[in-house]
C-alpha positions in Angstrom: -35.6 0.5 -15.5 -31.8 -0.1 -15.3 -29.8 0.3 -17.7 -27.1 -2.6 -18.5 -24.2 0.1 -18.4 -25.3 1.9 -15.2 -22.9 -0.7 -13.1 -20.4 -0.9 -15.5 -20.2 3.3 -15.5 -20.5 3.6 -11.5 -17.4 0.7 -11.1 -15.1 2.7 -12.9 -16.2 6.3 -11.2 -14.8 4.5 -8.0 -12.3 3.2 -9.7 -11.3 7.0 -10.9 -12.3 8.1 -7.4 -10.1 5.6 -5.9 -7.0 7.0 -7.7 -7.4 10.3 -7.0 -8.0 10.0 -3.5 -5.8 7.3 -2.6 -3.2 7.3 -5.4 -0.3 5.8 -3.4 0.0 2.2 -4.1 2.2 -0.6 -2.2 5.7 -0.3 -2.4 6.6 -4.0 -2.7 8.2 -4.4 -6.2 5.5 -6.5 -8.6 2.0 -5.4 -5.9 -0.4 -3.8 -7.6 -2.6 -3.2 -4.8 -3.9 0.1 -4.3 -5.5 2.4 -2.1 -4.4 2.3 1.4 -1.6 0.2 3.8 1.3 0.4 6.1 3.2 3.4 6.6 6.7 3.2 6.9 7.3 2.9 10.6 9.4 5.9 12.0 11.0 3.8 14.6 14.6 4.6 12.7 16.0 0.3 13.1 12.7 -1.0 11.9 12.2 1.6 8.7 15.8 0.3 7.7 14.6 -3.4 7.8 11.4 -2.4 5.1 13.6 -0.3 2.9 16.1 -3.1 2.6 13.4 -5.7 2.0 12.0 -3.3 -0.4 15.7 -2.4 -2.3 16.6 -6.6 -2.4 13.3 -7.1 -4.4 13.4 -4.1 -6.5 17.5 -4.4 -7.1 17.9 -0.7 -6.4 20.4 0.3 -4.1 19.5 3.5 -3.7 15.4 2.9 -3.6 14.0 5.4 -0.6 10.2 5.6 0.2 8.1 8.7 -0.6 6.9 11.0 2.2 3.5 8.6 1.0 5.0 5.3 0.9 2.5 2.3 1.9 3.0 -1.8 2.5 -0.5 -3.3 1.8 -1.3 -5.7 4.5 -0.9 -8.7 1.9 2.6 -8.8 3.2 1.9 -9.1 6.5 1.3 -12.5 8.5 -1.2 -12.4 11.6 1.8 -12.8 13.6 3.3 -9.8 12.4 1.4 -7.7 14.0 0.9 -6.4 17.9 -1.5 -4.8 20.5 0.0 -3.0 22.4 -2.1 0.8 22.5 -4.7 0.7 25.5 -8.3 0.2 24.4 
């Protein structure tokens, strides 16, 4: 017989798990999505564009991603993105 708690205790083990294994969250100023997203591309024109997008919303002139730094797709629009690897 389950217990009422026995959810309640396993939804916040993954919840722990989650932020230890994932602890990066989304950059965008005000996201509090966790656990996975975007890298900063590497592409050196397109990087700028994020970070500057990023610094506007947080008003930090100086903001500069972490080595970890993540977008979480909720800022994306379908159109955003591109195939263009071979399958």
């Amino acid at each position: 017989m389950k217990r009422w708690y026995t959810k309640f205790i396993v939804d916040i083990l993954v919840y722990l798990i989650g932020l230890i294994v994932m602890p990066s969250g989304c950059s965008v100023p005000g996201c509090k999505r966790r656990g996975g997203g975007h890298e900063f591309p590497r592409e050196a024109q397109r990087r700028e564009t994020w970070i500057q997008v990023i610094r506007q919303q947080c008003q930090k002139d100086k903001w500069e991603p972490t080595k970890y730094a993540v977008v979480c797709p909720s800022h994306f629009n379908e159109g955003d993105y591109s195939c263009q690897g071979k399958i």
